[in-house]
N, C-alpha and C positions, 0 to 999 in steps of 0.2 A: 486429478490435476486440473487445476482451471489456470488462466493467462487472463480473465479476465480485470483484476488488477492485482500487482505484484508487491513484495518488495522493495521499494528504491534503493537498497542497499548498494546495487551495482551503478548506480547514476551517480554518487557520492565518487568517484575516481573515476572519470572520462579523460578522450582524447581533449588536450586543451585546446580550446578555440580562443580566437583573437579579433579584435574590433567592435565597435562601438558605435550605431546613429539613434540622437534622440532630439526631438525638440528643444532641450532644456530642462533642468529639474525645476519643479511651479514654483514659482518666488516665494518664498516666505511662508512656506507650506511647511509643517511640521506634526509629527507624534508625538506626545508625551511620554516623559519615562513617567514609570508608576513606584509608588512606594505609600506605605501605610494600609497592611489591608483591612479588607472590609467585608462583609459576613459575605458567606455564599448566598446565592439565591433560594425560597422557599422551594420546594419539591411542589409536584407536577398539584399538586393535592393543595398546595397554599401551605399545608403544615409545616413550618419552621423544621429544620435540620435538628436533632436534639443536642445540645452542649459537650456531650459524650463527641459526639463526632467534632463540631466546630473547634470544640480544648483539643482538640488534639493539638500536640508537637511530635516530629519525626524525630527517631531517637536513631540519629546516624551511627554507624559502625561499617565496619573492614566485611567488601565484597567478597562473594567466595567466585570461584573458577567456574563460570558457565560449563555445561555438559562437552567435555570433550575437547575445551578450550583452556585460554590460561586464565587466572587473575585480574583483573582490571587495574592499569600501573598507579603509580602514587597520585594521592588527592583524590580517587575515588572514594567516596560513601556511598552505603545503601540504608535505605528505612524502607519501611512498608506505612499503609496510610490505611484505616478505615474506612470504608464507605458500605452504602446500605445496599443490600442483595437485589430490594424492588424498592426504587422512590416514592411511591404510591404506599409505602409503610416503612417512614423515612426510621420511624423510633424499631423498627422489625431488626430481623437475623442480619449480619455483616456479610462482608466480604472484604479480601485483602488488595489493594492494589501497590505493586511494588515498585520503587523510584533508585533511581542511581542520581550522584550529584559529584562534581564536582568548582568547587567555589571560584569566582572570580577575581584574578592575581591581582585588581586595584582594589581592593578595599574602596579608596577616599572617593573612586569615581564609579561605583557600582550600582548600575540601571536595577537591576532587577534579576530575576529567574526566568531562563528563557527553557521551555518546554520544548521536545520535538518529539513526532510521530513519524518512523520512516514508513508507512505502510502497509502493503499484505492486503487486506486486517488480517494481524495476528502477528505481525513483526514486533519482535522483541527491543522496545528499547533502552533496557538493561544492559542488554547484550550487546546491538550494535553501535550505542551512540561513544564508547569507548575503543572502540577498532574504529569509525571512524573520526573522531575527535582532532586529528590532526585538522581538517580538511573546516575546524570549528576554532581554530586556536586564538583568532583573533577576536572571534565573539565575546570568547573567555575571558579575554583583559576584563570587560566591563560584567558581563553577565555571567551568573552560576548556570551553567549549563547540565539542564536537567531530562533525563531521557525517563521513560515509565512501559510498563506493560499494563496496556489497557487489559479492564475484565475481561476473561477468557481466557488471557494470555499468559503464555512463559511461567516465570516467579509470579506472577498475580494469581487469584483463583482462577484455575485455570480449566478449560473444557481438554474431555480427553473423549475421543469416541473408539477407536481403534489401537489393538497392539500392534507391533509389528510384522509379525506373523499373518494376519487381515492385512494390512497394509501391502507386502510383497503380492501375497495370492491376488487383490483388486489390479495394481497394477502390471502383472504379470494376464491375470485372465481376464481383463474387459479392454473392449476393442471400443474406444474412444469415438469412432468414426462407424461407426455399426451399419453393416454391410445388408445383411440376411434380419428375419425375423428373431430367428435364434439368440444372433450379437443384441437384439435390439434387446431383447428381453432380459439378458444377461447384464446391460448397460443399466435400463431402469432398477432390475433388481441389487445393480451395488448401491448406487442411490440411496434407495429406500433402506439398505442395511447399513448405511455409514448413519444417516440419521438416527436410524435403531440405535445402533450403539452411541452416540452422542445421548440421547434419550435415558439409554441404560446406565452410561459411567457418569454422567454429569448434568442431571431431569434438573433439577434446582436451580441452574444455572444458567440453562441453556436459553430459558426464553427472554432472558433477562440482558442479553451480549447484544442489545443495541447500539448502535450508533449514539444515538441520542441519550444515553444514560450514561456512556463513557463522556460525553460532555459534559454531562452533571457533576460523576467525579472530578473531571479536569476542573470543575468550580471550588471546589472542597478542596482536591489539590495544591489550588491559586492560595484558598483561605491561609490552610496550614502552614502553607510555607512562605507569608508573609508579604502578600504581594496585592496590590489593590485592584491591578488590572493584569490578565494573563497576556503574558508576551509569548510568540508559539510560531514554531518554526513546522508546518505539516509536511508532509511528499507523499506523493501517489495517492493512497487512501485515505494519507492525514490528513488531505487538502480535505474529503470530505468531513472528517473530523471537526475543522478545524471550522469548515462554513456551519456545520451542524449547533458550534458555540458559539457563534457568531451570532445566529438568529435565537439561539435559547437564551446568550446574555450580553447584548451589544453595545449595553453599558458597560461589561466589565471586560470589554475588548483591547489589550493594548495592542504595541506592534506585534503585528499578523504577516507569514509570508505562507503561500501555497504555492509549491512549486511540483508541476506537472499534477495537472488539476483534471480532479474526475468531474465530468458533465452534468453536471448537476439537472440538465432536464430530460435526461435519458431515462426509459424503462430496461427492465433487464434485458429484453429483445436488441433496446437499444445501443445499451452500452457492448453488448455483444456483434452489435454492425457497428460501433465505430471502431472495435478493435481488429475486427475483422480490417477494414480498410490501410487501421494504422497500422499492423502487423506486414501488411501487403503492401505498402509503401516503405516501412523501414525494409524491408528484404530486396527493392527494386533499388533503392538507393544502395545497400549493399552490393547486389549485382553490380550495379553501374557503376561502383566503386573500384570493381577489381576487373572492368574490363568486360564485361558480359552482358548482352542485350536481355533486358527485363525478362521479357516475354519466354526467350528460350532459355533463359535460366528457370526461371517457376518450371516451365515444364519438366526442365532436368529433373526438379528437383521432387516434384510431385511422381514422376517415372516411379523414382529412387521409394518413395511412400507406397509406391499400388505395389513395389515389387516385395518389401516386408510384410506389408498386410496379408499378402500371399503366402511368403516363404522366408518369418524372420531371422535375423542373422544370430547363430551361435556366439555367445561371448563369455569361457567359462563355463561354470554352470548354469547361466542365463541366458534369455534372448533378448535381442533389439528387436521390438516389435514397432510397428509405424508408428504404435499411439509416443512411444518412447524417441523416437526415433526424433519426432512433435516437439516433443518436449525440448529433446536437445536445441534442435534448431530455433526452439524461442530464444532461449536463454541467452546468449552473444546478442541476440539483436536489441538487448534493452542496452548498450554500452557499443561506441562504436571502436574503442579497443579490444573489444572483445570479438570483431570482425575476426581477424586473422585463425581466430580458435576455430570458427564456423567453417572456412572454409576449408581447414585442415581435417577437421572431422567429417564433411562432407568427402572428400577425397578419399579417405580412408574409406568411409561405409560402400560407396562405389566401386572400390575395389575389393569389397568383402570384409572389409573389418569394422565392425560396428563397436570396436569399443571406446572409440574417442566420444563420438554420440550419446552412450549409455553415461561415460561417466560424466557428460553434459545435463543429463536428464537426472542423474542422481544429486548432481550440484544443486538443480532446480527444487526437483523434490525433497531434499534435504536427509537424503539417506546417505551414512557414511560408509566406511568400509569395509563393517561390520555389519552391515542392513541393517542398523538402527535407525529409527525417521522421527523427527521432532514432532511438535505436537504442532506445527503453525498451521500447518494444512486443516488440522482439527479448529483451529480457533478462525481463520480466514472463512470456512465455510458456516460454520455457529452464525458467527457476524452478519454477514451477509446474510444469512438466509431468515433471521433475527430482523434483521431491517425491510428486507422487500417481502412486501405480502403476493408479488407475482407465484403463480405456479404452472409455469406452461406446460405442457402433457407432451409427449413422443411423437403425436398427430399433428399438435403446430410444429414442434422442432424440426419436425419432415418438413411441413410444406415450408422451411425459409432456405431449405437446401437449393433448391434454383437459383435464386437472389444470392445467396450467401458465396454459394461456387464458384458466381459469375465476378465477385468482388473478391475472391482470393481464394484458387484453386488449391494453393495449401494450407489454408488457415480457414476458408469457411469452414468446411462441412461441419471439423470440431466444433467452431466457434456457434453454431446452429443447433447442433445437439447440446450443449454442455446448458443451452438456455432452460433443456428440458431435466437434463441429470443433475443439476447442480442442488437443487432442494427439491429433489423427486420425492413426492410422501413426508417431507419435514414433519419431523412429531410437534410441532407450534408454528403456530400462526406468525406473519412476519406482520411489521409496524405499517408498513406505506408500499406504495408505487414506485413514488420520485420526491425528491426533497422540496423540501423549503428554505431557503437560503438565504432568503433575507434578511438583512440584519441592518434595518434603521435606525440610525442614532450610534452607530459604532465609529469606531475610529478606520480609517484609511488602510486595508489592508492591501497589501501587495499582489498580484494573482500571476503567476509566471508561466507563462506555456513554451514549449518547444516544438518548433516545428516538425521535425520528425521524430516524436515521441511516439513509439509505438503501441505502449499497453493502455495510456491514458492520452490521445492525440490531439494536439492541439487546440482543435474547434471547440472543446473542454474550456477553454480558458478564457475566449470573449463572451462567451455562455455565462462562465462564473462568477465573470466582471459584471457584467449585464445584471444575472440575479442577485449579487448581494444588496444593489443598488446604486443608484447617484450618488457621488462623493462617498462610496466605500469602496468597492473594488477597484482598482489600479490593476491598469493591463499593461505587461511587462511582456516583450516576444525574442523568443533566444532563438535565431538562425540558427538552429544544427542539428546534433543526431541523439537520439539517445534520451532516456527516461529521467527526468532528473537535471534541472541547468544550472544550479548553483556548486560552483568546483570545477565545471568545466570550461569557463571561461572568463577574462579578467573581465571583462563589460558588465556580466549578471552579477556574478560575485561583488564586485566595489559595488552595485547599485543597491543590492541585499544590505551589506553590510553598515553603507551610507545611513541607510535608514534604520537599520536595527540600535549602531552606534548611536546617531545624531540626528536621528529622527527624518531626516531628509525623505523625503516623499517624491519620487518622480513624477514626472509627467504623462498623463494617461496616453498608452501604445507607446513607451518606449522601444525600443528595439535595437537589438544586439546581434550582431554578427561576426 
């Protein structure tokens, strides 16, 4: 399990907020709609894309029923899209990447194709952008609203490391927070066996789940399905995504929004201390929400951790063990409606019932009823470990346990270790450190932070503004709680939409309350 960034799934339905302060939207500022496309960019190589790929057209047809789920309702279509395995041998072996579509109801006034990345990495947006599609309806007047799984993921060619069987055993016997030498070693060695198995069930592909090559295809995407400039709605990890295509093609940028935006000049130590902080600030505001001084809530609640680490709770045939126990307790804190569940299942495991927690942790994890678990977790860590060439050892992970403890007696010590487990022995080298995000010469993208976002926090977002450059990022700031600001209040959502519709461009630091 990592929290190091999630999902936005749950940020797409928050508590609504209300109110609005901004300087004004800048006069006479505006985004182009696009239309008439234009070839993709040459590969990393200069080599032209080969016409195999560029001819392509999507041959839409009727979705089937995600795993476990229903049908996607009327006016959905799916195709799958071509693209090259490694851009560095553009004319070389494929790969699939799969799209959902549904068309925009004005024909005579229709922008373009708007793309969206909820996340993870490894969030599926086949799968989510139709369960959450309400929360997009008005997009839809003008825009075909189009969701995709990046390589690696879901319906795309997809990374698979682990059955499920691996899967329960890793989360049932490794202690997240490793106490003794024993746990330590027990910790490093799933590490190195989750990449094994990624290595073993999907070598071909694995080194290949960058960042930066899911932007490529997002260019080829743009091509085939008719569109000059890619309009692209990212969240959580898309924001990275989404700055990734920005600096690789900032000519073929149109309207761009990143909302709740990963830090663009963070190392993995780093992004692991700013979650650290923002996990320990959305929990304090939690506390403080229901009536409880900061400080002796954390403690409660840490008590409540040292005592399953010790002696986990029975549930079933299972245990709530503290790393689980972790888990639950992230999961509510990315949605501040999803307070009430926390503190419900908190009260339970205090009093010995740890199954509200467990089944918080399985939500998270994405195991169902049946201990089946998706592949996201498979494709989130691929990605990730795919892009940062960091590889910190057991020995630094220890020594940021001081620092890390001191910033969030329940969320460091994890947040400290996982910098060490997360690509412990990866069978391939990762791409980078820390992005590049520049993108000079693009159009006015939108960059949205919330202030108590907890997986991706804030201080992400005049960071992102700042990197993409002068006269491209737009800093947009949502007063409130929760991962994800577009849907939860009328101020961010009309300012999204303003500009997505009608190109309207706010004013740099907007700010919404």
């Amino acid at each position: 399990m990592s929290i190091r960034i999630r999902t936005a799934v749950l940020g797409v339905a928050g508590l609504l907020l209300a109110g609005c302060t901004s300087g004004g939207d800048a006069p006479g500022t505006d985004a182009s709609p696009t239309g008439g496309a234009k070839n993709p960019s040459a590969a990393p190589t200069g080599t032209p894309l080969p016409a195999a790929l560029t001819g392509q057209r999507p041959r839409w047809r009727g979705c089937p029923a995600p795993e476990g789920g229903e049908k996607p309702g009327a006016g959905w279509r799916c195709a799958d899209v071509k693209v090259p395995l490694d851009y560095k041998k553009p004319a070389g072996k494929t790969i699939t990447v799969a799209l959902i579509r549904k068309e925009a109801r004005d024909k005579d006034r229709r922008i373009g194709s708007l793309l969206f990345n909820f996340g993870g990495p490894g969030a599926s947006g086949v799968e989510i952008l139709p369960r959450a599609a309400t929360e997009y309806a008005g997009l839809n007047e003008r825009y075909d609203l189009v969701g995709f799984d990046p390589r690696g993921v879901g319906r795309s060619s997809a990374v698979v490391c682990r059955d499920d069987k691996e899967q329960a055993a890793s989360e049932a016997g490794t202690d997240l927070t490793p106490d003794t030498a024993a746990e330590e070693a027990a910790f490093v060695k799933d590490g190195t066996a989750f990449g094994a198995g990624c290595a073993r069930r999907s070598g071909k592909l694995v080194p290949h789940t960058t960042t930066s090559n899911t932007a490529r295809d997002l260019d080829l995407v743009r091509h085939v399905l008719g569109d000059a400039k890619l309009n692209y709605f990212g969240i959580s990890y898309g924001t990275q995504l989404g700055a990734a295509y920005a600096h690789l093609f900032p000519a073929n940028v149109g309207r761009t929004v990143l909302d709740a935006v990963v830090d663009p000049t963070a190392d993995s130590t780093g992004h692991a201390r700013n979650q650290t902080i923002g996990f320990q600030r959305a929990l304090d505001n939690y506390l403080k929400n229901k009536g409880e001084n900061p400080k002796a809530g954390t403690a409660r609640i840490s008590a409540l951790l040292d005592r399953l680490d010790r002696d986990p709770l029975p549930v079933g045939g299972r245990k709530l063990t503290d790393s689980l126990a972790l888990t639950g307790i992230v999961m509510p804190l990315y949605s501040e409606s999803s307070w009430p569940m926390l503190t419900s299942a908190l009260q339970k495991a205090e009093s010995g019932d740890g199954s509200e927690l467990l089944q918080l942790a399985d939500y998270y994890n994405d195991r169902d009823r049946n201990g089946h678990y998706s592949t996201q977790s498979h494709a989130q860590r691929a990605i990730s470990c795919a892009d940062s060439a960091e590889r910190p050892t057991a020995a630094q992970a220890r020594a940021l346990l001081p620092e890390f403890r001191k910033l969030s007696p329940v969320f460091g010590a994890f947040l400290a270790w996982d910098t060490a487990g997360w690509c412990a022995n990866w069978p391939v080298k990762g791409e980078r450190s820390k992005s590049d995000v520049s993108a000079r010469g693009a159009g006015p993208i939108l960059v949205v932070g919330t202030t108590g976002d907890p997986a991706t926090p804030y201080e992400g977002a005049p960071r992102m503004a700042k990197a993409l450059g002068d006269g491209v990022g737009v800093l947009v700031t949502n007063k409130g709680e929760g991962h994800g600001a577009y849907g939860t209040g009328a101020c961010v959502t009309k300012t999204v939409d303003a500009y997505f519709l009608d190109g309207k461009v706010p004013s740099y630091g907007k700010t919404c309350s």
